[in-house]
C-alpha positions as CSV (number, residue, x, y, z in Angstrom):
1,X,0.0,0.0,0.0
2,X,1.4,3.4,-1.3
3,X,1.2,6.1,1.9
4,X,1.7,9.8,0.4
5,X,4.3,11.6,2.2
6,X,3.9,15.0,4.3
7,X,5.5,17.8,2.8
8,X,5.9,19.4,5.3
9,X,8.5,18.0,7.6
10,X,7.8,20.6,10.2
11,X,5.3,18.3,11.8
12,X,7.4,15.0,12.2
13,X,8.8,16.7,14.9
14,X,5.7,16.2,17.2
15,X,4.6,12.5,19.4
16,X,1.8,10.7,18.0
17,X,-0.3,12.1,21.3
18,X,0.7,15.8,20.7
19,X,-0.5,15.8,16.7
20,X,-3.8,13.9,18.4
21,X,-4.5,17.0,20.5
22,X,-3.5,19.6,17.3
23,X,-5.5,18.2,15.4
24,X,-8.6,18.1,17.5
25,X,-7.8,21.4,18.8
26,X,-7.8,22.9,15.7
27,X,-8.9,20.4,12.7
28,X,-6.5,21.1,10.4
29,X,-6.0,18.1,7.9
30,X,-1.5,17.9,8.3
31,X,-1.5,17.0,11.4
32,X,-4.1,14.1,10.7
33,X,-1.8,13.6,7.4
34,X,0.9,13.4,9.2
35,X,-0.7,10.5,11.9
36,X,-1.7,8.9,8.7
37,X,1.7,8.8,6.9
38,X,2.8,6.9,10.0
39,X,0.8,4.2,10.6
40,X,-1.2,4.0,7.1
41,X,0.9,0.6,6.2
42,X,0.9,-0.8,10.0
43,X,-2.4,-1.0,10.1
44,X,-2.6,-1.9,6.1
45,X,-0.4,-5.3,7.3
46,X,-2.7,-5.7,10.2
47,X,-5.6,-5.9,8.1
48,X,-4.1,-8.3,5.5
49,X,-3.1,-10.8,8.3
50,X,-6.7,-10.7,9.2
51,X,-8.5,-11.3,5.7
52,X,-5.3,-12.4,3.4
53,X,-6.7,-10.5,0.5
54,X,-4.8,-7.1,-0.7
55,X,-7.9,-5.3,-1.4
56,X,-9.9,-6.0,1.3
57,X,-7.3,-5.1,3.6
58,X,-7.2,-1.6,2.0
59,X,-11.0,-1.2,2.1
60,X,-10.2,-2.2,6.1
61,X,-7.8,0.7,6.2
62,X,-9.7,3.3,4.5
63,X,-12.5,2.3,6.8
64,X,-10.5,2.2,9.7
65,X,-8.9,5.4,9.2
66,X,-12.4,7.2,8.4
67,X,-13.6,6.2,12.2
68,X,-10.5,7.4,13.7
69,X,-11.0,10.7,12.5
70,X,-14.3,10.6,14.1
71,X,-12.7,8.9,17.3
72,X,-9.7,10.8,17.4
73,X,-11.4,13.5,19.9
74,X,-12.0,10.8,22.6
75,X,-8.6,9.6,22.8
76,X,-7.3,10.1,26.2
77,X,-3.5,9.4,26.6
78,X,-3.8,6.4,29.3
79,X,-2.4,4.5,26.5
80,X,-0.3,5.4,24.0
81,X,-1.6,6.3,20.6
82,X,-0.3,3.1,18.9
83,X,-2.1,0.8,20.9
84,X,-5.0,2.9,20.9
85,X,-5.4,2.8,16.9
86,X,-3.7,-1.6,17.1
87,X,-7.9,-1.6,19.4
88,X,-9.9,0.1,17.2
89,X,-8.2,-1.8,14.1
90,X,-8.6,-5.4,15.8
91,X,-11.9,-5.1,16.4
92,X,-12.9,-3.1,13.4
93,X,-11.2,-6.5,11.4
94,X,-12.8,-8.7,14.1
95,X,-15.8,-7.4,13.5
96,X,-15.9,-7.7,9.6
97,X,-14.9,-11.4,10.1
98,X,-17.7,-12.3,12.8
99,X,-20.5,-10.7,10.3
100,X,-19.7,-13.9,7.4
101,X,-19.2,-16.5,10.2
102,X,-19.7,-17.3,13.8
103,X,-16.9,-17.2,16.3
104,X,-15.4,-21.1,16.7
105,X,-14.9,-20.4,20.0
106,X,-15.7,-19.0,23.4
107,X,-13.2,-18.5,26.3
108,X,-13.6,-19.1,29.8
109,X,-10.7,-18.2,31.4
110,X,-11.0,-15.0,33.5
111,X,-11.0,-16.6,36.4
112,X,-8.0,-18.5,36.2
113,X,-4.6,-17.6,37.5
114,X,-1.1,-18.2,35.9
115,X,1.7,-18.3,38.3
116,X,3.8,-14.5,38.2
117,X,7.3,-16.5,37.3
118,X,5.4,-17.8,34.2
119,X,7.8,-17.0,30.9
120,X,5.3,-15.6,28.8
121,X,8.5,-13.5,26.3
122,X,9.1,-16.8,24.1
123,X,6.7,-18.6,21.8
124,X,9.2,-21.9,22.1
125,X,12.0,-22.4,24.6
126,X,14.0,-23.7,21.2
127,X,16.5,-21.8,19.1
128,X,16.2,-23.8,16.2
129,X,12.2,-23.2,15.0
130,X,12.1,-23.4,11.3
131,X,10.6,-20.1,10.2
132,X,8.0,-21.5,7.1
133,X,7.0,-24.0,8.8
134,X,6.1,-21.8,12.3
135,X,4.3,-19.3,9.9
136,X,2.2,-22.6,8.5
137,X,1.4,-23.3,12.0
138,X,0.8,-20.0,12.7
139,X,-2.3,-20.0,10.2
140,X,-3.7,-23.1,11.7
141,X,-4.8,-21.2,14.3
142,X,-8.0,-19.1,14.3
143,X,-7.6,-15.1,13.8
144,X,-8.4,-14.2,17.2
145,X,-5.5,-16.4,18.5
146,X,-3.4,-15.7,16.4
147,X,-3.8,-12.2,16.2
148,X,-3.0,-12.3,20.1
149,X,0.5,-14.1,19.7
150,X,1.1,-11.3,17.4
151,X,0.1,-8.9,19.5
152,X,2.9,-10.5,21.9
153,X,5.5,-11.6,20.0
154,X,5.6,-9.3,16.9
155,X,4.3,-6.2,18.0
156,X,5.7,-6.7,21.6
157,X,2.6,-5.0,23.0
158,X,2.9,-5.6,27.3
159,X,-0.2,-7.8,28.7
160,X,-1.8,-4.7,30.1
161,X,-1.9,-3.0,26.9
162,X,-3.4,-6.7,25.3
163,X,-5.9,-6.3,27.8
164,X,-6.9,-3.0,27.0
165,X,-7.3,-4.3,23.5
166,X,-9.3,-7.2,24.0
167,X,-11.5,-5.6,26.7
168,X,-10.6,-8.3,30.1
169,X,-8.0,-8.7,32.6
170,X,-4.2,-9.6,32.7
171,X,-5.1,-12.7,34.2
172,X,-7.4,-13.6,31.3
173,X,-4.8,-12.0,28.8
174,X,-1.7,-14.5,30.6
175,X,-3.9,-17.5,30.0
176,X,-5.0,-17.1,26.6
177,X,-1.4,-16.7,25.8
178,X,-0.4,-19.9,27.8
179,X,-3.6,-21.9,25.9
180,X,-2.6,-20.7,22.5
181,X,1.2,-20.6,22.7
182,X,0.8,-24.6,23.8
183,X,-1.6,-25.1,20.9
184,X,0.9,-23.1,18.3
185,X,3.9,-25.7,19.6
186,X,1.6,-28.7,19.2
187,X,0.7,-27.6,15.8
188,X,4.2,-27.0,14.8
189,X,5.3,-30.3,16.1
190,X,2.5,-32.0,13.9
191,X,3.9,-30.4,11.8
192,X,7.2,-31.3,12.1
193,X,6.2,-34.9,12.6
194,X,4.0,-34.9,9.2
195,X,6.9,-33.9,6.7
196,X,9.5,-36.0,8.6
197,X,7.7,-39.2,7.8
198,X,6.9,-38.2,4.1
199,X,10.4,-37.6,3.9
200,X,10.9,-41.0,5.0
201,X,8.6,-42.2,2.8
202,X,10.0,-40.9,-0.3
203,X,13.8,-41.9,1.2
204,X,12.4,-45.5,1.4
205,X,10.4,-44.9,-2.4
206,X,13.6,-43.6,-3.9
207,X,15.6,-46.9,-2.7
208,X,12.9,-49.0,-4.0
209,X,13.7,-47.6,-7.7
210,X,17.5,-47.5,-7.7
C-alpha cells in the first residue's frame, strides 16, 4: 500500500499524542496527514493478516482510518496512541470477520490464574524453530489467536496493553497466551512430525527404484 508523504516536515517533529491534541484542537488536515503517513501501512499489514486479500485489507484501512477521524477526539493518553489505533483496528477486522461467520470459540478463562514467574516472552524455549513451517502453524490457528500471539511476539505490546485491546483482565490475557502458545507448539510439532515421515517415505520410495 502506497502512503503519500507529508511535505511538510515541520510536523514529524511532534509525538503521536501531541498531533492527536492539534488536530482536534484545531482540525487542520496535516497534522491528521501526518498521523496517517505513520501508521497507514501498520495498520494496512494488520488488516491483511486478518482477511489475506490485498484489497480487502485496503478497504479495512480506508474504513478504519475514516472512524479514527471521528474517534480521534476521545482519545485520552492512558495508552499510548499506537495501541490505541492496534484496538480500534482489531476489532474493526474482528468485526468484519464475525459478520460472514460465527466465532469457533468462546473463552472461559478470566478466572483462572497463571503463576507470576510464568515465561510468557518466548513462543518456544527452542532456538532452532524453522521459520515456514512456524508461519504454517501460525495459520492453523484461528484469527483471534493468532492475532493475540502477534500482539505478543511481533508487536511486543505488554499484557496490560493486550488487555486494554481485547476488553478483560491480565489474568485472562496470561492464559489465553499460555492456551494458545501450547496449541501453536503442538501444531508446529505436527507439523514437524508430518513432513518428517513423508520424507521418510519418499527416502524408502527412492531406494525401491535404484
Amino acid at each position: 500500500m502506497v502512503v503519500p508523504k507529508t511535505h511538510d516536515h515541520t510536523f514529524t517533529v511532534y509525538t503521536d499524542e501531541e498531533l492527536v491534541q492539534l488536530f482536534v484542537s484545531s482540525q487542520r488536515n496535516p497534522f491528521f496527514e501526518e498521523l496517517y503517513r505513520r501508521y497507514a501501512d501498520k495498520v494496512y499489514r494488520k488488516c491483511l493478516s486478518f482477511v489475506k486479500d490485498s484489497a480487502k485489507a485496503e478497504d479495512f484501512t480506508h474504513d478504519i482510518f475514516l472512524k479514527l477521524v471521528l474517534k480521534l477526539g476521545t482519545f485520552k493518553e492512558t495508552a499510548r496512541f499506537s495501541t490505541w489505533l492496534y484496538s480500534i483496528t482489531y476489532n474493526y477486522c474482528m468485526d468484519q470477520l464475525r459478520s460472514n461467520k460465527k466465532r469457533g470459540e468462546v473463552y472461559q478463562d478470566e478466572e483462572l490464574e497463571v503463576p507470576d514467574d510464568t515465561d510468557l516472552d518466548r513462543v518456544f524455549e527452542e532456538d532452532d524453530i524453522e521459520a515456514r513451517r512456524l508461519t504454517q502453524a501460525l495459520d492453523y490457528l484461528p484469527t483471534e489467536e493468532k492475532s493475540l500471539l502477534l500482539m505478543k511476539y511481533l508487536d511486543e505490546l505488554s499484557i496490560r496493553e493486550i488487555a486494554d485491546v481485547f476488553k478483560i483482565t491480565e489474568s485472562a490475557v496470561k492464559m489465553r497466551l499460555l492456551r494458545t502458545r501450547e496449541k501453536l507448539r503442538n501444531r508446529y510439532l505436527e507439523t514437524m512430525i508430518f513432513w518428517g515421515l513423508l520424507l521418510t517415505k519418499l527416502i524408502e520410495y527412492v531406494k525401491q527404484i535404484i
